[in-house]
N, C-alpha and C positions, 0 to 999 in steps of 0.2 A: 464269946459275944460280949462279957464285961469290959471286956480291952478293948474291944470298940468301941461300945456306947460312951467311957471313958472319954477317948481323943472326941467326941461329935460334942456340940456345944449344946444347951437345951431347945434351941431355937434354929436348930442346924434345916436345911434343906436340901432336898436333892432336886437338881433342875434334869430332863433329859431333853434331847433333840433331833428328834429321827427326820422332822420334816418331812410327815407323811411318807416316806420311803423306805426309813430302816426301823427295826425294834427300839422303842422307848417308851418311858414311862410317860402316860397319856398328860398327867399334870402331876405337878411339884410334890415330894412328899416333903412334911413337916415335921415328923413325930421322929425324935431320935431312935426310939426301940425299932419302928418301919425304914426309916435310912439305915438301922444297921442289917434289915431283912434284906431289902432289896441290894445292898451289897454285896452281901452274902451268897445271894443267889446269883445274882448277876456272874459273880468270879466264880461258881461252879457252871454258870451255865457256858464261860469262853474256854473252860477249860476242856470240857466236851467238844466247843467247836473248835479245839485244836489252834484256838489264838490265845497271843500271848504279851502279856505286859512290859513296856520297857519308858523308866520314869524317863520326867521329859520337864521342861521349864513351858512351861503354857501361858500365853500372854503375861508372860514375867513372874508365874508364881508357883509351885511344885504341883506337876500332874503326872499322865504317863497317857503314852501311845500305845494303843491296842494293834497290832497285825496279825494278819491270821499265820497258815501254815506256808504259806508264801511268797511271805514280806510284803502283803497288802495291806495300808490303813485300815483298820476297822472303825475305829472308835478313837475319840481325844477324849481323857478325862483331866478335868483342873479343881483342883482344891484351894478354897478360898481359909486362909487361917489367919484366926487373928488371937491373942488372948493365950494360947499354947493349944485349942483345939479347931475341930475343923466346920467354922459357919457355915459354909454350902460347897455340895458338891455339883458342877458340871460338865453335864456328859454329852458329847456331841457325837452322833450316828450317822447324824444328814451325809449321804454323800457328795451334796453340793458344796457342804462346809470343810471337805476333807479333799480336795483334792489337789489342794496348793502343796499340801506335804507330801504327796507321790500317789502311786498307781492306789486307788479305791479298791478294797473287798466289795464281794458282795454276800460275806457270811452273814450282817444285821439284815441286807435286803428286801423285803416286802415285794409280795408279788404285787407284777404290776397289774395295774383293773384294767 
């Protein structure tokens, strides 16, 4: 956890973006010690669902592509760095905002109402 909190800046944020469809975090966290919780968690929870991370250039700036067990999109994540650690993390789940990069999971998915 210190090698985390390390690399996040003190002012770092985590943005997510399910767009009412997929799992994310409801609003921004701010606190470096809770951005390194909810990472933490996050990356045990895809490891359960059997998806898996492969880094990726994201709007021009180091992230990585989430697919699940079957080469579906899950999830984009983008790291904003500035300074040598990392300002904000954002994570996109919407499957509206993922489907320019190939076939959508639906391992984040929310049922539907």
């Amino acid at each position: 956890m210190d090698a985390l909190l390390g690399m996040l800046a003190p002012d770092v944020v985590l943005h997510g973006d399910g767009g009412g469809k997929a799992q994310a975090i409801g609003k921004p966290a701010t606190e470096p010690r809770r951005v390194a919780q909810l990472l933490v968690a996050g990356l045990r929870r895809i490891r359960m669902l059997g998806v898996s991370l492969r880094p990726a250039w994201v709007n021009g700036g180091p992230g990585a592509v989430m697919y699940d067990a079957e080469g579906r999109v899950a999830a984009v994540v983008e790291l904003d760095i500035a300074d040598g650690v990392v300002q904000a993390v954002h994570s996109v789940a919407n499957p509206d905002k993922l489907a320019h990069i190939g076939p959508v999971s639906d391992v984040a998915r929310l049922p539907e109402k």
